[in-house]
N, C-alpha and C positions, 0 to 999 in steps of 0.2 A: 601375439595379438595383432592383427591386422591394422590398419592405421584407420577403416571405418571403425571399429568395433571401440578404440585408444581414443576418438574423437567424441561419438556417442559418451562415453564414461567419464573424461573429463568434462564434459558438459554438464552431467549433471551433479558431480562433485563439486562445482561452482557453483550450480545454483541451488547445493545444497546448503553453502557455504555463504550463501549470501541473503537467505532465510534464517531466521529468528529460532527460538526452539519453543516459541508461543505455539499455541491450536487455534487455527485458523477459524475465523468466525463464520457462523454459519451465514448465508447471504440468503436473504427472501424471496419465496419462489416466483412474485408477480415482479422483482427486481431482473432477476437473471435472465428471467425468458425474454426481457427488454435490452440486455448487454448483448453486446457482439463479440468485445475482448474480454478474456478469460483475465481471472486475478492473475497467475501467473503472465500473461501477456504485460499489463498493465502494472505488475510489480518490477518488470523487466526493463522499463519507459521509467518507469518512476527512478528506477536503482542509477539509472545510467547520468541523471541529473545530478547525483549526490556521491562522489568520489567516496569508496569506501563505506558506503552508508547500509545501515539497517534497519530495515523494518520494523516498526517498532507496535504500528497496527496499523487495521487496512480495515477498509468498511466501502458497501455498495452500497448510494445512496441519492436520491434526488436533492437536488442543491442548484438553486437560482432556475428551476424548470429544465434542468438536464440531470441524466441520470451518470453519474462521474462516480470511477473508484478513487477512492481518499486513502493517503499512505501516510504517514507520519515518522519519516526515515531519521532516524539517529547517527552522528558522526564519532565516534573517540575523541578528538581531537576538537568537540564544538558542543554549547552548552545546548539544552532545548534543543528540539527537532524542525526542520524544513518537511513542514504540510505539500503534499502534491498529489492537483487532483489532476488524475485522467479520466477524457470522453470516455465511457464506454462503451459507447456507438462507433466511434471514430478513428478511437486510441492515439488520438492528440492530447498533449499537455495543455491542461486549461487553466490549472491556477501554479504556481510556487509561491509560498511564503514562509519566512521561518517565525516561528514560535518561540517564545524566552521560555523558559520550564515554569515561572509562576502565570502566566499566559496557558498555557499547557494544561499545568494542575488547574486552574478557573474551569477551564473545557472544560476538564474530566468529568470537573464535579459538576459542572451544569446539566452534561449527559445523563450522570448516576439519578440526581434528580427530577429529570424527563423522564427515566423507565421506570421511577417508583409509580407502584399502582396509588392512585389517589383517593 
């Protein structure tokens, strides 16, 4: 095996390895045509803030009149997850902050009860 070919395949061995085994959420089509950086780009920026860290979800979404992908990376070794959103015009980090898990679960369920039909 060539040393391009051994370079290619470990690459993406890592970034498979650095992915969740969740299914990726669908992103909305008036969103995306608005992003410039791909989830993968900006899970790439998000992973590299967080030693060890996993994705735990990811959404594209307008937040403070910018359209920013949101990651919610998990550590082994750290309770709650560290939030981190990137531009996705820009693919600069615009926010980090970490999350306690009952902090976390509040989100979830504030979300659940946003997308109930009313």
């Amino acid at each position: 095996m060539n040393k391009f070919m051994l370079a290619t395949v470990t690459s993406a061995v890592l970034l498979c390895l650095t992915q969740t085994s969740r299914a990726a959420e669908p992103v909305p089509r008036d969103l995306a045509s608005q992003a410039k950086i791909t989830r993968e780009q900006a899970s790439a920026t998000a992973l590299a803030k967080v030693p060890k860290g996993v994705v735990k979800s990811d959404e594209l979404e307008k937040e403070h009149g910018r359209l920013v992908w949101s990651f919610d990376i998990a550590r082994p070794s750290s309770p709650g997850v560290t939030e981190i959103q990137v531009d996705a015009v820009s693919g600069k980090i615009v926010s980090v902050e970490h999350e306690s898990a009952s902090k976390e679960a509040k989100e979830a369920k504030a979300e659940k009860s946003e997308a109930r039909p009313h």
